[in-house]
C-alpha positions as CSV (number, residue, x, y, z in Angstrom):
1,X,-25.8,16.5,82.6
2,X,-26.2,20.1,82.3
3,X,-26.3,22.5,84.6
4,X,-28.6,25.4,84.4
5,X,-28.2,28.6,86.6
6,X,-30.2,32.0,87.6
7,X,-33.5,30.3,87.0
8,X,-35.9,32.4,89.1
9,X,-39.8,31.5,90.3
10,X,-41.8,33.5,92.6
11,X,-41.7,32.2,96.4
12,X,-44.9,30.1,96.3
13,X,-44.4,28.6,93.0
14,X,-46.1,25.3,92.9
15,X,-44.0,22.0,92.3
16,X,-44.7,21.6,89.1
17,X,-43.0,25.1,87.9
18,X,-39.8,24.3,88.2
19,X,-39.6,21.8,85.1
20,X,-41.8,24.1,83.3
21,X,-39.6,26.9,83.7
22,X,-36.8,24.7,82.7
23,X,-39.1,23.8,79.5
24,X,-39.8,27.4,79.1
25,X,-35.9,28.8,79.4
26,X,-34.5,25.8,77.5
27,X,-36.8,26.1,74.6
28,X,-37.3,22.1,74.8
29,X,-40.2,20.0,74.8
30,X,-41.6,17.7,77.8
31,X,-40.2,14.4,75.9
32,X,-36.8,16.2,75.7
33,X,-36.6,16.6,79.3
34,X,-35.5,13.5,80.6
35,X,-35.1,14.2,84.1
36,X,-33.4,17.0,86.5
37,X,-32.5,17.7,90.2
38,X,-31.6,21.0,91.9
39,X,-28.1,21.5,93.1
40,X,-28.5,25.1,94.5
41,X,-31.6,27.0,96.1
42,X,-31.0,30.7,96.9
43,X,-33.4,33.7,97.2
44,X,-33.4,37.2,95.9
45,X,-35.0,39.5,98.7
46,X,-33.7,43.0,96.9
47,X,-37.6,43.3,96.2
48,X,-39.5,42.4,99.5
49,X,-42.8,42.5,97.9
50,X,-41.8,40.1,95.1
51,X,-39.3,37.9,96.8
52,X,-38.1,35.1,94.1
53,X,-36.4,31.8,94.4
54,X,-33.3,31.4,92.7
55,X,-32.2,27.8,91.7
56,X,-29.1,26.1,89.5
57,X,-30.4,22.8,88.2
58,X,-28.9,19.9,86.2
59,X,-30.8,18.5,83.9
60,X,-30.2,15.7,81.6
61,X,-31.7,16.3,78.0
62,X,-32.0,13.9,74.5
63,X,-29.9,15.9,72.6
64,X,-27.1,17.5,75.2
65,X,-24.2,18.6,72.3
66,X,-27.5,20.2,70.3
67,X,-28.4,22.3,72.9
68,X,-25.1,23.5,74.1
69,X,-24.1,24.7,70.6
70,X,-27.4,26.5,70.8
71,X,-26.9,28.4,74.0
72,X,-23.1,28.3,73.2
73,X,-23.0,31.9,74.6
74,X,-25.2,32.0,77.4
75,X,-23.2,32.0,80.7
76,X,-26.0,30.6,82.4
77,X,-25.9,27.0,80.7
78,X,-23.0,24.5,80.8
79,X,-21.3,20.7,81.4
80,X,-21.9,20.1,85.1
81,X,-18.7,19.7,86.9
82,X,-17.8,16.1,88.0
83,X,-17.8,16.7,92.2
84,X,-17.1,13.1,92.8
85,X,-14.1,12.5,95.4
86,X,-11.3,10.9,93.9
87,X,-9.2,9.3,96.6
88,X,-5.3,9.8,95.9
89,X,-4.3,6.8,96.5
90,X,-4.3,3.6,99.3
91,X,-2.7,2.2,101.9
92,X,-0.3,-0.6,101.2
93,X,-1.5,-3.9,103.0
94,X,2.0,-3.9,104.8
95,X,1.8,-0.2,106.0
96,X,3.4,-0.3,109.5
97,X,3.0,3.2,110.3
98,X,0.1,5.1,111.8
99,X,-0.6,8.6,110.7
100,X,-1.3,10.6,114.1
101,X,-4.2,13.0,114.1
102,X,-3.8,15.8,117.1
103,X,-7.7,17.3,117.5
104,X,-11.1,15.7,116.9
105,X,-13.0,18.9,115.8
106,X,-14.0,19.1,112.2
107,X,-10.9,19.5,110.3
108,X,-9.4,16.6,112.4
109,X,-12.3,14.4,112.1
110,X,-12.1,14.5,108.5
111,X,-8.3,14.5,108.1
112,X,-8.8,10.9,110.0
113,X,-11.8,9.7,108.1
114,X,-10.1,10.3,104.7
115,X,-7.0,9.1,106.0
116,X,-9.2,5.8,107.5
117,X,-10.7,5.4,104.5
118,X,-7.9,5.3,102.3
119,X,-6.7,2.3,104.6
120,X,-4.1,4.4,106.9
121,X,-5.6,3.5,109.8
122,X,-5.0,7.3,112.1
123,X,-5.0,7.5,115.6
124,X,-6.7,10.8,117.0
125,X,-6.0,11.9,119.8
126,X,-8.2,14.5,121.6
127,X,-7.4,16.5,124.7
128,X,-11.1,16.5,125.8
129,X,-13.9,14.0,126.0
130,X,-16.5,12.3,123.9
131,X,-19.0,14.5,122.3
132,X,-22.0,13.2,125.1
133,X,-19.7,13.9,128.1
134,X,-18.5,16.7,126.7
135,X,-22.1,18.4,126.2
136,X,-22.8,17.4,130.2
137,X,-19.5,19.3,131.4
138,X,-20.6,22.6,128.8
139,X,-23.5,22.9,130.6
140,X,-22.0,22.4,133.7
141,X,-20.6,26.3,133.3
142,X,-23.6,27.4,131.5
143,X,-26.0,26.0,134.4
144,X,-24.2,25.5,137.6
145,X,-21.1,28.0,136.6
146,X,-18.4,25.3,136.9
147,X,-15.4,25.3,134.0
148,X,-14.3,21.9,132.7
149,X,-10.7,23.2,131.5
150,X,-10.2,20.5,129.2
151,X,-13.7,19.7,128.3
152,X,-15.7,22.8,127.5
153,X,-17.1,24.7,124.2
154,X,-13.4,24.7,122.4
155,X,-12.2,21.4,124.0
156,X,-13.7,17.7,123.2
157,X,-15.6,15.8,120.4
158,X,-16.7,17.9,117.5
159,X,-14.6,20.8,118.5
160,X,-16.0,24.3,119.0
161,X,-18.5,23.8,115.5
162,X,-20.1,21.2,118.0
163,X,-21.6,24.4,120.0
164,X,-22.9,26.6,117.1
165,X,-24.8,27.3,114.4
166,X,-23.4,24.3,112.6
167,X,-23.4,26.7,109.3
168,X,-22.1,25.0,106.5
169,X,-21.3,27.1,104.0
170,X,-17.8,29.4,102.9
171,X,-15.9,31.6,101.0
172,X,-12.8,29.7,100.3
173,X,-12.1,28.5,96.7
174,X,-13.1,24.9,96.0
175,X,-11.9,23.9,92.8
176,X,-11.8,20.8,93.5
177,X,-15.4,20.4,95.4
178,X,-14.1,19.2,98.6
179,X,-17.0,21.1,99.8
180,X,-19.4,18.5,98.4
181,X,-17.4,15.7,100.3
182,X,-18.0,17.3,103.3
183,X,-21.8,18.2,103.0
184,X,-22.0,14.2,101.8
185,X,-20.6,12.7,104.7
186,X,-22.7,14.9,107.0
187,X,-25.7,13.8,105.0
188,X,-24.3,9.8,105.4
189,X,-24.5,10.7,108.9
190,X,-27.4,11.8,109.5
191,X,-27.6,16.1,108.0
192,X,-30.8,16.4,106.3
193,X,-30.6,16.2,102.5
194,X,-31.3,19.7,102.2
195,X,-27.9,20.4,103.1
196,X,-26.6,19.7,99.2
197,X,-28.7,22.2,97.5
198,X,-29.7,25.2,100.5
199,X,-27.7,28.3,99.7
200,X,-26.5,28.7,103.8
201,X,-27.0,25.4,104.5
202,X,-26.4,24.2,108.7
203,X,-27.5,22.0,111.2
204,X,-27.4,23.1,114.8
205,X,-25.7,21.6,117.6
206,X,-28.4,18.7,118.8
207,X,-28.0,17.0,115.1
208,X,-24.2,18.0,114.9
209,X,-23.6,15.5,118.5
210,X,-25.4,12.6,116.8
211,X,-23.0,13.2,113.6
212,X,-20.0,13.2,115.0
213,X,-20.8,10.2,116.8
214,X,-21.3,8.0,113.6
215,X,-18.4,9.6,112.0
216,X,-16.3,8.5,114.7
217,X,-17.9,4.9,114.5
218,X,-17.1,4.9,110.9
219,X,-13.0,5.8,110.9
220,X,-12.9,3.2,113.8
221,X,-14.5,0.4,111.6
222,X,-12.1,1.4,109.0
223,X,-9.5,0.4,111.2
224,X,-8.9,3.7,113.0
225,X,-8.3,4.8,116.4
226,X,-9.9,7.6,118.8
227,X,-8.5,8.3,121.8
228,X,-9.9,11.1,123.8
229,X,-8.5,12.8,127.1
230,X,-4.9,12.1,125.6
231,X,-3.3,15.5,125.8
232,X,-0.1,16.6,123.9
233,X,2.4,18.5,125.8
234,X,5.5,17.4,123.9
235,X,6.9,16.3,120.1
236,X,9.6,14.3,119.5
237,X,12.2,15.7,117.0
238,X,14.8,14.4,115.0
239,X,17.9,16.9,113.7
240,X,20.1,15.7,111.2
241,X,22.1,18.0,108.3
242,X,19.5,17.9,106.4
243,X,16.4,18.4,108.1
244,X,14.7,18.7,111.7
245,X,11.8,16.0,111.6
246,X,8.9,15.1,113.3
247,X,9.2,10.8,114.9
248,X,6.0,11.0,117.7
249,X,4.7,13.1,120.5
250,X,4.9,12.7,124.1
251,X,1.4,12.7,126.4
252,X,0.9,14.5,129.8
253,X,0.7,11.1,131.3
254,X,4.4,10.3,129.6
255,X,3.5,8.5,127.3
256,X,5.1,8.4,123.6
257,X,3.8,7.9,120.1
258,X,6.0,7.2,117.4
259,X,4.8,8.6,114.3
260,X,6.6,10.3,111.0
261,X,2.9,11.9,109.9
262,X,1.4,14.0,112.8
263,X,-1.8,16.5,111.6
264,X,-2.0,19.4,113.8
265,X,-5.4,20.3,113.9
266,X,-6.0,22.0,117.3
267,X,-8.8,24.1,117.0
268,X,-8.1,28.0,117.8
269,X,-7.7,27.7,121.6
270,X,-5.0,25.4,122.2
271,X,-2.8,28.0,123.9
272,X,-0.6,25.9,125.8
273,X,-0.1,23.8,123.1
274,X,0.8,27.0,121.2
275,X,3.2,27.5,123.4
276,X,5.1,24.3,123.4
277,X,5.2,24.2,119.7
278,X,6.6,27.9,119.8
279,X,9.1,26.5,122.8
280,X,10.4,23.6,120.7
281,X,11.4,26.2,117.2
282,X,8.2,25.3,115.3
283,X,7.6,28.4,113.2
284,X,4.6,30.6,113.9
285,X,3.9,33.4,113.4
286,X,1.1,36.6,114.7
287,X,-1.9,37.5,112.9
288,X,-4.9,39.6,112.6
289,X,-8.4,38.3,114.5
290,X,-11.1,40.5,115.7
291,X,-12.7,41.3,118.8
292,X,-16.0,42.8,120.1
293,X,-19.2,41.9,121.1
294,X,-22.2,39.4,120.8
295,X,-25.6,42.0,120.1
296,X,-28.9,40.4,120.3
297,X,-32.4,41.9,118.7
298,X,-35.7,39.9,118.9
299,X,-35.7,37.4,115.9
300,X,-39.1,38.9,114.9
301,X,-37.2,42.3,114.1
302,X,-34.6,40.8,111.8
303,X,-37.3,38.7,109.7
304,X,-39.4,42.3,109.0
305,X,-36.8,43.8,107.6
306,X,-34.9,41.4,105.5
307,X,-38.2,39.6,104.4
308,X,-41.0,42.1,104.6
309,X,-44.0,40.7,103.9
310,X,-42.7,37.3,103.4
311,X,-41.1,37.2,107.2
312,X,-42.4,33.6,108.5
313,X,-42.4,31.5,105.7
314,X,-41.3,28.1,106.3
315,X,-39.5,28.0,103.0
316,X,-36.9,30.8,104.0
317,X,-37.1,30.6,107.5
318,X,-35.3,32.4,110.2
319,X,-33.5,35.7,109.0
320,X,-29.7,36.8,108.4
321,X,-27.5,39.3,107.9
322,X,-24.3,40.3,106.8
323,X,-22.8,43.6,108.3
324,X,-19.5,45.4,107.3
325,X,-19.0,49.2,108.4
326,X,-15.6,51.3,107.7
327,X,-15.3,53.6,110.7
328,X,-13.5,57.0,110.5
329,X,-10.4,55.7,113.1
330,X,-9.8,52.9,110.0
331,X,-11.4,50.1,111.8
332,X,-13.3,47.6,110.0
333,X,-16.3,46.6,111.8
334,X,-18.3,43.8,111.1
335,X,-21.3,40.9,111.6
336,X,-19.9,38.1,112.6
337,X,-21.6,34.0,113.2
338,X,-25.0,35.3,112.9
339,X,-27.1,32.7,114.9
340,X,-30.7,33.4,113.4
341,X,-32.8,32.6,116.5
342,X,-30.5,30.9,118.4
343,X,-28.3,31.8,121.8
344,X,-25.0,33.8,123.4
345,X,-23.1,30.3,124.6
346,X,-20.5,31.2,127.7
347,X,-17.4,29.6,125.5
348,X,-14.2,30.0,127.7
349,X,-11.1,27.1,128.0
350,X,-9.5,28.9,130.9
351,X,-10.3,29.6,134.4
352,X,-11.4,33.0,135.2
353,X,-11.9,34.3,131.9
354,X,-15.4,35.3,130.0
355,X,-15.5,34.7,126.4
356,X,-18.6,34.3,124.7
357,X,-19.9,32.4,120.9
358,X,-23.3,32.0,119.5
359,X,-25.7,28.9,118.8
360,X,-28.6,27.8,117.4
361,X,-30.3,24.6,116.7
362,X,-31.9,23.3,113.3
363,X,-34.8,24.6,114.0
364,X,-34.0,28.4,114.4
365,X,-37.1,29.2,116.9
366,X,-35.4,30.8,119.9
367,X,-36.8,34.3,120.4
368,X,-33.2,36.5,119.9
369,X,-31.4,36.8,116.7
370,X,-27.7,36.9,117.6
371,X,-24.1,38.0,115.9
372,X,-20.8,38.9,116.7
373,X,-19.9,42.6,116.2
374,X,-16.2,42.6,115.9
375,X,-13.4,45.1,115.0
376,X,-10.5,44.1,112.8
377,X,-7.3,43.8,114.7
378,X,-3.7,43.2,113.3
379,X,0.0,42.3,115.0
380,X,0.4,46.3,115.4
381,X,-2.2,46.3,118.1
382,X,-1.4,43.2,120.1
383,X,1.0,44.1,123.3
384,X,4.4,42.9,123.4
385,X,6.2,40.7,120.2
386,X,6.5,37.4,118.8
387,X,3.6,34.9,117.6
388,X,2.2,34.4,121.1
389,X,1.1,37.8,121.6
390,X,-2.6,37.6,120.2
391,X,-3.1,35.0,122.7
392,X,-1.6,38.0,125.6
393,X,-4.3,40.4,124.5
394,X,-7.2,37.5,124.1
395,X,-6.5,36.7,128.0
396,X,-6.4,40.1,128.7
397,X,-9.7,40.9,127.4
398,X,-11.3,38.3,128.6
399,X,-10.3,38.3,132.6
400,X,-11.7,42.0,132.5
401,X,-14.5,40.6,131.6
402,X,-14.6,37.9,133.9
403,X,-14.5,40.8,136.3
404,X,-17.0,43.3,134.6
405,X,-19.3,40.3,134.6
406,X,-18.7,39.8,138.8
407,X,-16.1,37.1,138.8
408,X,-18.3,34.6,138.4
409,X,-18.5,33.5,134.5
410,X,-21.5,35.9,134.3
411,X,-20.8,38.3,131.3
412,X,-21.1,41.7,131.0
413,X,-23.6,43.3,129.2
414,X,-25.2,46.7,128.0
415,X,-28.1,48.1,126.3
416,X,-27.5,49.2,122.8
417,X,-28.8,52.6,123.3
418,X,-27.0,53.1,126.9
419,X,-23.4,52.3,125.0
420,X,-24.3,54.8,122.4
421,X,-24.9,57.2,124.8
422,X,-21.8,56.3,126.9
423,X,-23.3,55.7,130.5
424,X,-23.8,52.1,132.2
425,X,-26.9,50.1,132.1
426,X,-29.5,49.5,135.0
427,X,-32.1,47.7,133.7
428,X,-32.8,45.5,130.7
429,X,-36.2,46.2,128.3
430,X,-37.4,44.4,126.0
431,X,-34.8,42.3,124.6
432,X,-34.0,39.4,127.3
433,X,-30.2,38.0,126.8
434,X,-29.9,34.3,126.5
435,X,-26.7,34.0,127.6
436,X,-25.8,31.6,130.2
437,X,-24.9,31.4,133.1
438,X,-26.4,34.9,133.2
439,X,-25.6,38.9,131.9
440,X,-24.6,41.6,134.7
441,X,-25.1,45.1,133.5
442,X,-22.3,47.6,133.3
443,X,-20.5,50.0,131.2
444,X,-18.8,48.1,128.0
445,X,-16.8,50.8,127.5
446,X,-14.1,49.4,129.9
447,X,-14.1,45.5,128.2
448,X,-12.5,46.9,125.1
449,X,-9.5,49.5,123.9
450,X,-11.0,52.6,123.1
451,X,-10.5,52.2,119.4
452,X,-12.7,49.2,119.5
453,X,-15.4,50.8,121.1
454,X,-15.1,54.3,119.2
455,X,-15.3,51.9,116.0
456,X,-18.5,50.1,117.0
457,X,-20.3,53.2,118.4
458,X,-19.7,54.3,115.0
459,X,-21.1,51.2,113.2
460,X,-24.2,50.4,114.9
461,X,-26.3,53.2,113.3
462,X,-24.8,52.9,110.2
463,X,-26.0,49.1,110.4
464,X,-29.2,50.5,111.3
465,X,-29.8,52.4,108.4
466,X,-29.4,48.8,106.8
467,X,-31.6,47.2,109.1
468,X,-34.0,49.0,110.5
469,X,-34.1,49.2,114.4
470,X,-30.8,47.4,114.6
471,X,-29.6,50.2,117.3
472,X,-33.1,49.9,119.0
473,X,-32.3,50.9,122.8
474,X,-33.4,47.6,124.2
475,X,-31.4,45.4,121.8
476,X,-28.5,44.1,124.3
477,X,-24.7,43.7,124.1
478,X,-22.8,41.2,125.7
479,X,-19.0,40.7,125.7
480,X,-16.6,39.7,124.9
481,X,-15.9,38.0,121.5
482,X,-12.4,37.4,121.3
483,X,-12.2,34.2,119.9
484,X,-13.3,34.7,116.3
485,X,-10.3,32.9,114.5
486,X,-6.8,32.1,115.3
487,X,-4.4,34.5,116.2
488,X,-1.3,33.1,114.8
489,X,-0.7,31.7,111.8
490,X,2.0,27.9,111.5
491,X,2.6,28.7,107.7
492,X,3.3,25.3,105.7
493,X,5.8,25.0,102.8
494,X,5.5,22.1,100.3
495,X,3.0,19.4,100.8
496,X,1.3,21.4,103.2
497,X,4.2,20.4,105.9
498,X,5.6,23.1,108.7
499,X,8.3,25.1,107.2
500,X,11.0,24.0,109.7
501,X,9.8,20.5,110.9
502,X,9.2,17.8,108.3
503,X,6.5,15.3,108.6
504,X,4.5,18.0,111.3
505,X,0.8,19.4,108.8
506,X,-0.7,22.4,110.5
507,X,-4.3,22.0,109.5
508,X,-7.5,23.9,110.5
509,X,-8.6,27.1,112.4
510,X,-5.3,26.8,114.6
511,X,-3.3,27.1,112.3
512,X,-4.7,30.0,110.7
513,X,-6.4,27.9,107.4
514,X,-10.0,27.6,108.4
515,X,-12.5,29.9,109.2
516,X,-15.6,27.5,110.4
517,X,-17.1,24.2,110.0
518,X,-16.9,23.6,106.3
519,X,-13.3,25.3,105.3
520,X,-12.1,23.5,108.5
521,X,-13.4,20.0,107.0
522,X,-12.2,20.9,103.6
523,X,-9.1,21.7,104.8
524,X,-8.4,18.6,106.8
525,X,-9.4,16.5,103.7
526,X,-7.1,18.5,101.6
527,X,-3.7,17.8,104.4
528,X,-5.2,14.4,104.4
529,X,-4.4,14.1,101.1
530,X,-1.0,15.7,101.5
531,X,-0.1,12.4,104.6
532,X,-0.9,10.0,102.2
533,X,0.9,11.4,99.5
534,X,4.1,11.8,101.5
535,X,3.6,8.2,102.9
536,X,3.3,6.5,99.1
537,X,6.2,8.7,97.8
538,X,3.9,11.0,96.0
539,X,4.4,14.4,94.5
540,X,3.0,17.0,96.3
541,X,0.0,17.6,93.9
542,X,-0.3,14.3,92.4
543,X,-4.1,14.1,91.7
544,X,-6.3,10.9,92.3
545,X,-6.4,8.3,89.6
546,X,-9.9,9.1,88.7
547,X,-10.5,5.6,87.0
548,X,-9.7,3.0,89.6
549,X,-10.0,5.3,92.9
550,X,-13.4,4.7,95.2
551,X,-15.6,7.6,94.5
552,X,-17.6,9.3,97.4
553,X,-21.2,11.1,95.8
């Protein structure tokens, strides 16, 4: 197979275009083209009034070596990459230990489905509950304003990606196409196809609960085992001369696991688990996050000006955006988890405290566009020292806004052009929030330090010059967004282990290696990977034997 990229066609090309234009750009004739399928489907909106497609194919021709030497120097033509999964290795049939997986969200899911289906046979266990429980106690805050500690947007089955956009798409290098072995097993369980080839690809939260279900069924029928509302409050350490090591953890009922192999993948709230890894010498360390707000525009607004004329069509449907401003102060400020018409989701863990996220389901039809608008923040800014001091300033944030909001999980909120203008809001217009369980107006300036809200005064019309009618009056802030990545880092040394405490594999968001649903899946694939290695005796990097491995398409 080849793969073909940059191959444009107008937006309502017919069906039949496609292999013509690969006829066309190719120079071949129809018997030549045996057969083709798209990998990637993007558009190019620089030129509303002449929006194009943009695809990467791979086609398979009569003569492959012919036509390469012939395009030999055209960027746009080459081999297509094998992305099959090559498994590193399997389980002996007399493997007595159990791999333990800490955290069911998706870098843990997939750290125990690779490790299940390599034979090892992981135990998960998760502090909250099953993802359908788990959805009944969320809406319990967001309806009835009663917090689940322990079973809640961050907490349970699925993780916090359960409650969001269920984007699927990233940044991070992929040499290796874990990528693909993600989007695959979402499609095995039940992601529409269209999830291999879209450009953003995601899913929303009603098909994301189904998912997670049948992936759960799956590393159980592989022999694994899911245990949810099993907290860990302890690890079990071993110190000799040479090394401190990792032999089980410890449960809030008492109970003790013995394990050599214990993934950490706790999502980015876990604070009290933070702080009993920090109280037993794991090594962590502070890092930058961001904080701000969630702003919401009507949907309607954001499809005019990023798609013009085009604004509607089923093909591209709802609108994004991608933000970044430098302010004066040195503050980055920036879009971020841009739910095209979707909702602001109440997504606090702890009592007392206001925190909101966004969400949208597959089909993208609720009437606001939302996104985060966040400021860069590093370890200079957090109060006090030491790793745990992010998590001082998160709480911080979010009780004032617990009591902006009225001390009663209701958030506070502001119109767009009464924060620019620095007085407090009395009455919504146009823009209705979504955000549940409801929005009480105030003055934002008091959720944030001053440098945050100096910064995003700043940025919003310079976004608006981008997007036009992005500082519209009526267009609403809500706050706060504090929980937009880790913020502490538990670096890992060889195989992907904790620096200080062998046998313990810091994976995910928490740990500071993920940034969303896909890098977190990638990632637990790639530290499942590093288990099984250290389990078989393995060098670190020892790559899959591609010949006699199962391969996952």
């Amino acid at each position: 197979m080849l793969r073909l990229t940059e191959l444009k066609l107008p937006l309502d090309h017919p069906p039949a275009a496609l292999r013509a234009a690969i006829l066309q750009r190719l120079g071949l004739a129809d018997d030549e083209l045996l057969g083709f399928s798209i990998f990637k489907r993007s558009y190019d909106a620089r030129k509303k009034h002449a929006l194009l497609l943009v695809y990467a194919v791979d086609v398979e021709v009569r003569n492959e070596a012919a036509l390469l030497r012939k395009f030999r120097t055209d960027s746009h033509l080459a081999p297509t990459p094998d992305m099959r999964y090559h498994f590193v290795g399997n389980a002996p049939a007399d493997q007595a230990e159990r791999p333990i997986v800490v955290g069911f969200g998706p870098c843990g899911i997939f750290a125990a489905l690779v490790l299940a289906q390599m034979g090892f046979r992981p135990i998960v266990l998760e502090r909250g509950k099953a993802v359908r429980e788990r959805t009944q106690d969320t809406w319990g805050l967001w309806r009835r304003k009663v917090l689940n500690p322990e079973s809640n947007v961050q907490f349970g089955e699925g993780g916090a990606g359960t409650f969001s956009d269920g984007k699927l798409y990233s940044q991070v290098k992929d040499p290796r196409h874990y990528g693909r072995k993600v989007l695959s097993e979402f499609v095995k369980a039940g992601a529409p196809e269209e999830i291999l080839y879209v450009s953003k690809p995601h899913i929303g939260t009603f098909r994301l609960v189904g998912m997670v279900e049948t992936m759960r069924r799956e590393i159980e029928a592989l022999g694994g085992e899911i245990r949810f509302q099993q907290h860990v409050t302890d690890l079990v350490l071993e110190d000799d001369a040479a090394e401190r090591r990792i032999t089980g953890v410890v449960l809030a009922d008492g109970e003790a696991l013995a394990s050599r192999h214990v993934v950490l993948a706790l999502g980015h709230s876990a604070r009290d688990t933070f702080a009993m890894l920090h109280a037993r010498g794991v090594h962590m360390e502070a890092k930058p996050f961001s904080i701000g707000f969630r702003i919401e525009h009507p949907q309607s607004l954001i499809d005019r000006a990023r798609l013009g004329p085009h604004a509607g069509n089923p093909l591209l449907g709802a609108a994004d955006y991608k933000l970044v401003h430098h302010a004066k102060n040195g503050r980055s400020v920036y879009s971020f988890c841009m739910c095209p018409g979707g909702t602001v989701v109440a997504a606090t863990s702890e009592p007392n405290c206001v925190v909101t996220n966004g969400m949208s389901q597959y089909s993208r039809n609720e009437r606001n566009a939302n996104a985060g608008i966040v400021v860069g923040i590093t370890p200079a800014d957090f109060p006090g020292d030491g790793p745990l001091a992010g998590i001082e300033l998160q709480r911080k944030l979010e009780a004032r806004a617990f009591e902006l909001g009225g001390g009663d999980y209701s958030a506070p909120g502001q119109l767009v052009g009464d924060f620019l203008a620095g007085r407090p809001s009395a009455a919504l217009g146009r823009v209705e929030p979504s955000y549940k369980p409801g929005v009480r107006l105030t003055d934002l300036a008091m959720a944030l330090p001053d440098y945050a809200i100096a910064a995003i005064r700043e940025a919003l019309p310079a976004f608006d010059r981008q997007i036009k009618g992005f500082a519209m009056n009526d267009a609403v802030l809500t706050g706060v967004e504090t929980r937009t990545s880790s913020p502490l880092r538990i670096p890992r040394g060889d195989g992907m282990q904790s620096l200080n405490v062998r046998g313990l594999f810091p994976a995910g968001e928490g740990a500071g290696y993920a940034g969303g649903i896909l890098s977190a899946g990638i990632d637990g694939i790639r530290v499942a990977e590093a288990v099984a290695r250290d389990c078989l005796g393995l060098a670190p990097d020892t790559p899959g034997p591609a010949a006699s491995a199962p391969l996952i398409y």
